[in-house]
N, CA, C and O of each residue as an XYZ file, in Angstrom:
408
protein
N      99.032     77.569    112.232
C      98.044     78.579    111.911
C      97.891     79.552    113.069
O      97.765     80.756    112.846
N      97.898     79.067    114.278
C      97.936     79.707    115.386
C      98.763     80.799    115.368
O      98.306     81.940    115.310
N     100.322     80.482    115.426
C     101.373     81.203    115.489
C     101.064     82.295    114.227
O     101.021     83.486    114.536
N     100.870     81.949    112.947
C     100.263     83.204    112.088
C      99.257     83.523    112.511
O      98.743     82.585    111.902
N      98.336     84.023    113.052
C      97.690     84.983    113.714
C      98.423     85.664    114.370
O      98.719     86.805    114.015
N      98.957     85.004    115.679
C      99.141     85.353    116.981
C     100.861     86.873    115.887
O     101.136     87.991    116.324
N     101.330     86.401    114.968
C     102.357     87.213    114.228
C     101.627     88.481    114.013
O     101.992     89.568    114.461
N     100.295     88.216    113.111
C      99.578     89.098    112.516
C      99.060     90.122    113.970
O      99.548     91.236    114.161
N      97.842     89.401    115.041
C      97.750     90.483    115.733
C      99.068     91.224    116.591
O      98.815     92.154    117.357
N     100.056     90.886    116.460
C     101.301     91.568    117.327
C     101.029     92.119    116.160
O      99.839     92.372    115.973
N     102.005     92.465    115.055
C     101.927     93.215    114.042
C     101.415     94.314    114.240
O     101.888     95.450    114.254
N     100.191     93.832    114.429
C      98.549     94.960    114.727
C      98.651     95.632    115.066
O      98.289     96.728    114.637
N      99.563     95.247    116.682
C      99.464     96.255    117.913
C     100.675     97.391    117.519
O     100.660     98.544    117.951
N     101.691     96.861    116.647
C     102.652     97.846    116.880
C     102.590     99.295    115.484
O     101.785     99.400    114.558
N     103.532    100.031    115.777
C     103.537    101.182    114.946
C     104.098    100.542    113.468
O     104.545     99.396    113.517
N     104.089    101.199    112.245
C     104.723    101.021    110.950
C     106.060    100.496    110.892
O     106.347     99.648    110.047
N     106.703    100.826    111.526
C     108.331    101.646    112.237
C     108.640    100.053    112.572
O     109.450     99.393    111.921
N     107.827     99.502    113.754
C     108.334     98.415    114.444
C     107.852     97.420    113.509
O     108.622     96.607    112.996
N     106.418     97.454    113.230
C     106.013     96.546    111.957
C     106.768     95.888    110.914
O     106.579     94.715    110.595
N     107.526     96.564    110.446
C     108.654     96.536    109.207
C     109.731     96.389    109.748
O     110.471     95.672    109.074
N     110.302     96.851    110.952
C     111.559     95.634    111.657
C     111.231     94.244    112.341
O     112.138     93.421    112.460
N     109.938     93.963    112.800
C     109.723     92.680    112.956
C     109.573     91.920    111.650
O     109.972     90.757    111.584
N     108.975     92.568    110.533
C     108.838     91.696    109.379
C     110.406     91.482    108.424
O     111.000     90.578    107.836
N     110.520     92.458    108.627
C     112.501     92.031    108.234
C     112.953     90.987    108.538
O     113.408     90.156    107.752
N     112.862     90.868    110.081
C     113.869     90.159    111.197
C     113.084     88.732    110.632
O     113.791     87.768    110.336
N     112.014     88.671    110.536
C     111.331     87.307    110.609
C     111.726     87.097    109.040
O     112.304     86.110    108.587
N     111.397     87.952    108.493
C     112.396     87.728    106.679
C     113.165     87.073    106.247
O     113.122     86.199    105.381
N     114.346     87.686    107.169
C     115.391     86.912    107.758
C     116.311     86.156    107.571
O     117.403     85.969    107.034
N     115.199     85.615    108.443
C     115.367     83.777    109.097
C     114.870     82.980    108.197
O     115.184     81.803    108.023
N     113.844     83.794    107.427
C     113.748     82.627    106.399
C     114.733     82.672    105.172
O     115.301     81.724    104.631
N     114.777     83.660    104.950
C     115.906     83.735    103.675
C     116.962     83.169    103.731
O     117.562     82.543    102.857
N     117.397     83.521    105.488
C     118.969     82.683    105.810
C     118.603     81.180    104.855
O     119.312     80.844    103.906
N     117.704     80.598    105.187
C     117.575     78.919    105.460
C     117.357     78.837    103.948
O     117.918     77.889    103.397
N     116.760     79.526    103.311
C     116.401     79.416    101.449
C     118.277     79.567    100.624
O     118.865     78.728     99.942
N     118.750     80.982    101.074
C     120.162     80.997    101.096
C     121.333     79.567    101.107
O     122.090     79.174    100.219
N     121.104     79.082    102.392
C     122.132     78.051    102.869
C     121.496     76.700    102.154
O     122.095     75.631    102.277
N     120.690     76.755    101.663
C     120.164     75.431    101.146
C     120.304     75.796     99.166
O     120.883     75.234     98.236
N     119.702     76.631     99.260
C     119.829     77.094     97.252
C     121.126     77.614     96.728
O     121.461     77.488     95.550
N     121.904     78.251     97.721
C     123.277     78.818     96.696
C     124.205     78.411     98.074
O     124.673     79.254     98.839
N     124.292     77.616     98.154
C     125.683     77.322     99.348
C     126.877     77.832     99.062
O     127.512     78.064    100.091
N     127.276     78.022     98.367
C     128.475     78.905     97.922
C     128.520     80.644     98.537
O     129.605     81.211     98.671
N     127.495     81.185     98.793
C     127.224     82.595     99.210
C     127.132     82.751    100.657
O     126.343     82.226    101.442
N     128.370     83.816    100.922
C     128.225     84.314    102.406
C     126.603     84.740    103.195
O     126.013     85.803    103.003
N     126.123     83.616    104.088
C     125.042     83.781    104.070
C     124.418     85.636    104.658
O     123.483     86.346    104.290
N     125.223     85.757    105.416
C     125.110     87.187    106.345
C     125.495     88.419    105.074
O     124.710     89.334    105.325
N     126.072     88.699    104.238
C     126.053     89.741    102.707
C     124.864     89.020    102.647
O     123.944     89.546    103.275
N     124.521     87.640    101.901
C     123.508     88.011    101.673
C     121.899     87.788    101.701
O     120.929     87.701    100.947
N     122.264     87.755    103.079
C     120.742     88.430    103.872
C     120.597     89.741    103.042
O     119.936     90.071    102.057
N     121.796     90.547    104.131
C     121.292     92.055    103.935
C     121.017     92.685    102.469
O     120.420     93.761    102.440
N     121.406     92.095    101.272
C     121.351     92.443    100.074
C     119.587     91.917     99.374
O     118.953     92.491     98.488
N     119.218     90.741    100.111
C     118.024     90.606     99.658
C     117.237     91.109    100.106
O     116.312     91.407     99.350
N     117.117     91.503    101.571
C     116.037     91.943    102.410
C     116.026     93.402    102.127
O     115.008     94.028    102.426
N     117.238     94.147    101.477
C     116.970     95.402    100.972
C     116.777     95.769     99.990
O     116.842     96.966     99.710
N     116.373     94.526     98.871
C     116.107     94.614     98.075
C     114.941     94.333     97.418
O     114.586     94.459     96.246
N     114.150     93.718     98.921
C     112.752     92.863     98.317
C     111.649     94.369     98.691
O     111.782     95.449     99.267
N     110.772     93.766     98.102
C     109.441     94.726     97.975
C     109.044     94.824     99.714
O     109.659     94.302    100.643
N     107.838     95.656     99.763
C     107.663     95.168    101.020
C     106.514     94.090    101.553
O     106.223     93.712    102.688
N     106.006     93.773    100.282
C     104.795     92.571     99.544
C     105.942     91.441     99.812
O     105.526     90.633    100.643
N     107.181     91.160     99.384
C     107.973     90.004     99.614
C     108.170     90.155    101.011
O     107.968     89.140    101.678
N     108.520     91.195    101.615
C     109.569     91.164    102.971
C     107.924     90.073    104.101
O     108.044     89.092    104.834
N     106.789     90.774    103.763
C     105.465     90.382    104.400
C     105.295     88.628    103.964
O     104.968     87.625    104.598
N     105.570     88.808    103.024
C     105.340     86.928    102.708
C     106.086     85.921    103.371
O     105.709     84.874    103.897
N     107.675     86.635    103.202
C     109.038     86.224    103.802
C     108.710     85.850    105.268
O     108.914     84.867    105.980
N     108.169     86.943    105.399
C     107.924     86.897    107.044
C     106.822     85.667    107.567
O     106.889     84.844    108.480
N     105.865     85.941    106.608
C     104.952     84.924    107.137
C     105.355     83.395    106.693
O     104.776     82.405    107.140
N     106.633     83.338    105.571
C     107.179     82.244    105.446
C     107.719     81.523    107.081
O     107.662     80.390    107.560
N     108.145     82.612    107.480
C     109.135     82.281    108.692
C     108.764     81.534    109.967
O     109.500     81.040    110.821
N     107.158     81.587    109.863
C     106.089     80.687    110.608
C     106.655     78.993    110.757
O     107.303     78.259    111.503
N     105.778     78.998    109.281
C     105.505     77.893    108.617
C     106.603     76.959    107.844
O     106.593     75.768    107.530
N     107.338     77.775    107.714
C     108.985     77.405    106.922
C     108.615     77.420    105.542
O     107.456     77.532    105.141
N     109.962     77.268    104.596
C     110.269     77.797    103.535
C     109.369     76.840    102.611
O     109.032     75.706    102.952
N     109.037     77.431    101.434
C     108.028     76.248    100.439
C     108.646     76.934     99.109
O     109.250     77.998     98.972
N     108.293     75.992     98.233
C     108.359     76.568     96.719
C     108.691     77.802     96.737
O     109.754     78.357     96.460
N     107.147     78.406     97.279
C     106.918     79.543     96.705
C     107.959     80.801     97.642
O     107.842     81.979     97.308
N     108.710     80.509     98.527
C     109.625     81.083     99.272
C     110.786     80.935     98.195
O     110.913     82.067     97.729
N     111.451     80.312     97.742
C     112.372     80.072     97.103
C     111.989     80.802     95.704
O     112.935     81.333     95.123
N     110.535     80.900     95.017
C     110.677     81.129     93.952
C     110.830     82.995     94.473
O     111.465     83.744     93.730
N     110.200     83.536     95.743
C     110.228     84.781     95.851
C     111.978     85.085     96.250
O     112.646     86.065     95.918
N     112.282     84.240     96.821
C     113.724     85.177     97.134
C     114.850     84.662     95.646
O     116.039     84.973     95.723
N     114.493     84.123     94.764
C     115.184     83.748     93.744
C     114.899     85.009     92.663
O     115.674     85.331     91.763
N     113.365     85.766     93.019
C     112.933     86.862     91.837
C     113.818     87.756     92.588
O     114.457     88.599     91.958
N     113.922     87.680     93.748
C     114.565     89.318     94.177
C     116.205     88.828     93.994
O     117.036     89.727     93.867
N     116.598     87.595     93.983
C     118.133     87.908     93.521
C     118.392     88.027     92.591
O     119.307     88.840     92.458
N     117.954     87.497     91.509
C     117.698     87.905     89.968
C     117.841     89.817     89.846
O     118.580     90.104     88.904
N     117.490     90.625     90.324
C     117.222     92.157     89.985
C     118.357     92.262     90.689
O     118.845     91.872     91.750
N     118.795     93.362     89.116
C     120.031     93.620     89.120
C     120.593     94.329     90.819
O     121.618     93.874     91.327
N     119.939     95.225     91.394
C     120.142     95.632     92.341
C     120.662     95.029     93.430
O     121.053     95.722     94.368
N     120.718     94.089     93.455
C     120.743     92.616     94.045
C     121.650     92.213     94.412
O     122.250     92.151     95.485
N     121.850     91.706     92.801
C     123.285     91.254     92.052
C     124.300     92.459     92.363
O     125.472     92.111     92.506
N     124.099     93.422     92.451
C     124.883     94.411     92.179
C     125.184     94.126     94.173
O     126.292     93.589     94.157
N     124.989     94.173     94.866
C     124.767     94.356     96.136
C     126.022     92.589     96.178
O     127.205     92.591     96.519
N     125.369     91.602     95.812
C     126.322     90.756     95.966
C     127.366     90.648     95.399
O     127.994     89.630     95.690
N     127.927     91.481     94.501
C     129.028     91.829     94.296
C     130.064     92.408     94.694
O     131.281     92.309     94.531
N     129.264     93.110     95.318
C     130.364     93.955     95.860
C     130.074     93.844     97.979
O     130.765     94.401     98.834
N     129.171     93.178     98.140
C     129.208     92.606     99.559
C     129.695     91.112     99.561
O     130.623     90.556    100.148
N     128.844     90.718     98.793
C     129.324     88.562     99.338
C     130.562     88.282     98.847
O     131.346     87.784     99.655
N     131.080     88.533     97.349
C     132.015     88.428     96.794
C     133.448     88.619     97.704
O     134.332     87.778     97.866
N     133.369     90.207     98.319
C     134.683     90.332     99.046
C     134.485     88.894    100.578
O     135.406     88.287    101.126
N     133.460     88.813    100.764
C     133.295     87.950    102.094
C     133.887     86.469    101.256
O     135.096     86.262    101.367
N     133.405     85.881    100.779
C     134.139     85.030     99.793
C     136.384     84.981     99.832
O     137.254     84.136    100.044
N     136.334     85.999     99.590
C     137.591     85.988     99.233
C     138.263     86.188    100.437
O     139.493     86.228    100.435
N     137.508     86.341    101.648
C     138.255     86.961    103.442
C     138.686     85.611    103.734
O     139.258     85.362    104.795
C-alpha cells in the first residue's frame, strides 16, 4: 500500500508527458508477466508494444498500479479486453507473428 502511494505522489509531482511514460513503463512490466504466463506462445517484446498502444489510458493507469501489487484476475481480464480489439490483433499480426517466424 505504501509503494502505491509513494507511485501516486511521484506521479503528482511530475508533468502529463512524464506521467504517461512512467505509467507505460510500469504497464509494462506487468503485461510482460500476464503475457508470459497467459499466451506463452507470443513474442513477449511485439507484444508489449501492441498492447500498451492499444490500451485506454484508464487501462495503461490500472496496469500500472497493477505493477505494485502484481498481476490479479482483474489484470488479466484487462489486458485480455485490450487483446481482443481488433487493433490489437491487427498489431500482432503483423509485429509478433513475423517475430515468431525469426
Amino acid at each position: 500500500m505504501r509503494v502505491a502511494l509513494g507511485l501516486v505522489l511521484v506521479l503528482a509531482a511530475c508533468s502529463v508527458q512524464t506521467q504517461d511514460q512512467i505509467a507505460r513503463q510500469a504497464a509494462k512490466s506487468t503485461v510482460a508477466r500476464v503475457v508470459a504466463d497467459k499466451y506463452p506462445g507470443l513474442p513477449v517484446e511485439p507484444a508489449l508494444d501492441c498492447v500498451i498502444d492499444n490500451a485506454s489510458s484508464t487501462q495503461i493507469y490500472a496496469l500500472a498500479a497493477d505493477s505494485v501489487t502484481g498481476p490479479t484476475a482483474s489484470t488479466v481480464e484487462v489486458v485480455s479486453d485490450i487483446v481482443s480489439k481488433p487493433e490489437t490483433l491487427t498489431c500482432l499480426a503483423a509485429e509478433g507473428l513475423p517475430a515468431l517466424i525469426r
